[in-house]
Phi, psi and omega in degrees: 000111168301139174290142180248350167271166172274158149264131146287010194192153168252081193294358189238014166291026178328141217269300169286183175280324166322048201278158184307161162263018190262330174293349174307324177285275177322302203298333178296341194251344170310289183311320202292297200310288157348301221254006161265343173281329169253002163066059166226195174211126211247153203271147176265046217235024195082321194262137179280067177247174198319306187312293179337298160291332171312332204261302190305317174300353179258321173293331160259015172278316170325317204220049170032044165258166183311128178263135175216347188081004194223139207250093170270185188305256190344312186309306210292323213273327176295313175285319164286004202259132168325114188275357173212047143297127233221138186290160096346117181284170182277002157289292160351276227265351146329301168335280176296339171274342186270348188229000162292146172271331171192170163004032247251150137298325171281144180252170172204134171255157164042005181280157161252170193307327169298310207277330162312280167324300146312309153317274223299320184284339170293358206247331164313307204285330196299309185310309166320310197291307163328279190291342153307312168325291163319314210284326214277326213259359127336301173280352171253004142305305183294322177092028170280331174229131184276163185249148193278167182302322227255295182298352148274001154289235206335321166307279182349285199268025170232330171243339160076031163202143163261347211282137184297341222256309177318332174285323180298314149303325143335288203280344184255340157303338169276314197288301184317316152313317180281029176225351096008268209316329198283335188262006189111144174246175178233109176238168161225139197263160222210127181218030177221079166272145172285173180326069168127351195258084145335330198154142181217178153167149296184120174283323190313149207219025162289167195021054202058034170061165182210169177093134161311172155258086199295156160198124221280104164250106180199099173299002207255160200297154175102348210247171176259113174273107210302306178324327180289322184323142146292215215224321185276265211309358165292317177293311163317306193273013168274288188293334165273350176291296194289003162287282206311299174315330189237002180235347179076008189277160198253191170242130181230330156217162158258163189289334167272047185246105192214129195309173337290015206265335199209156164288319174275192180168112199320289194349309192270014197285158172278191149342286228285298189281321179291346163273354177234030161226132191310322164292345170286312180325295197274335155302288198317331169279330179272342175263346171274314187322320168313316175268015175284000000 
């Protein structure tokens, strides 16, 4: 797959060790990017220290580039660029044109016509849900409606706020996925995932954000197979993949993560971090569309 963005900067060159702290969300995604490409595993932390750049220097040793350790325009466009997009034969796309049902806007790498089938109707229901989401809490913003026990369950328990104004950042953070979802998402399937990983795709929201929406058919035990899922968690994961990507929302817990299985724990995120994490997003829609 051609990278379709330029870099016009270099935004990870750091010249010192001292790095901004405003640069921590990239360097973190920098890292992320590394330890899937070279299959190691890098502290997530931000920070430009020795491993890190030791990995960017491996990294451009790898794929003939300049070695400096410093992450330029060439490095970052080589790191984000798919590393195993693969031409397809015209049988393949005969395949695929005969069992779509009907149009799409979504684009797909490397899927086969089942998994082609599957994204689309699951990437239908998400979108239902995005907009249901969007309608309920749009009117009780508005005061067209008052909110029922069940939608204030689920705020409570995915944004941990009820406050209108807070309600307001929600629904415009929904309208923005869903205006994604309007223009086509770009996904790619995937079937050598690391452990327990459903789906990934890169928050960042520089030049318009880059990169597909990976999404895992990788049957082998321990691993996630999308096909396996129930309709809800299918839907959470179209729409928390489609947070980070086009909305730029981060991870801050996942919803099952509560001690002693994890250090974090959904329950305590604040308003604030829970208005910025993707899994809130994609829970809180998909179990209300589900529960109508």
């Amino acid at each position: 797959m051609k990278n379709p963005f330029i870099f016009q900067n270099d935004p990870f060159g750091f010249a010192g060790r001292n790095d901004a702290a405003d640069n921590a969300g990239q360097i973190r995604e920098m890292q992320q990017a590394l330890t899937r490409r070279l299959e190691t595993e890098l502290p997530l932390n931000g920070v430009m220290g020795f491993r890190t750049r030791r990995a960017l220097r491996n990294f451009q040793i790898q794929n003939g580039l300049p070695v400096d350790g410093r992450a330029t325009s060439d490095t970052l466009r080589a790191l984000f660029r798919n590393p195993r997009a693969k031409r397809r034969t015209d049988s393949e796309f005969e395949l695929e044109f005969e069992t779509a049902p009907r149009p799409s806007p979504h684009k797909f790498d490397d899927c086969t016509a089942a998994q082609k089938t599957a994204l689309l109707a699951i990437s239908k229901n998400a979108q239902s849900a995005l907009n249901h989401a969007a309608a309920v809490l749009g009117s009780i913003y508005g005061g067209s409606t008052r909110m029922t026990e069940r939608v204030r369950q689920l705020l409570n328990t995915h944004f941990h706020t009820t406050d209108r104004g807070n309600i307001l950042k929600i629904f415009r953070n929904l309208f923005r996925i869903n205006q994604a979802f309007e223009k086509g998402l770009r996904f790619e399937c995937e079937t050598d995932c690391g452990t327990g990983v459903c789906g990934y795709a890169w928050a960042t929201q520089w030049f318009g954000g880059y990169g597909d929406i990976h999404i895992c058919f990788d049957d082998r035990p321990g691993h996630c197979g999308f096909n396996k899922l129930s309709q809800t968690a299918k839907v959470a994961v179209i729409i928390h993949e489609a947070a980070h990507r086009h909305a730029g929302i981060d991870d801050k817990a996942y919803v099952w993560e509560k001690p002693p299985l994890s250090t974090k724990d959904y329950r305590k995120l604040t308003p604030a971090q829970a208005m910025n994490n993707a899994d809130s997003y994609a829970s809180f829609c998909a179990e209300l569309f589900y529960s109508r």
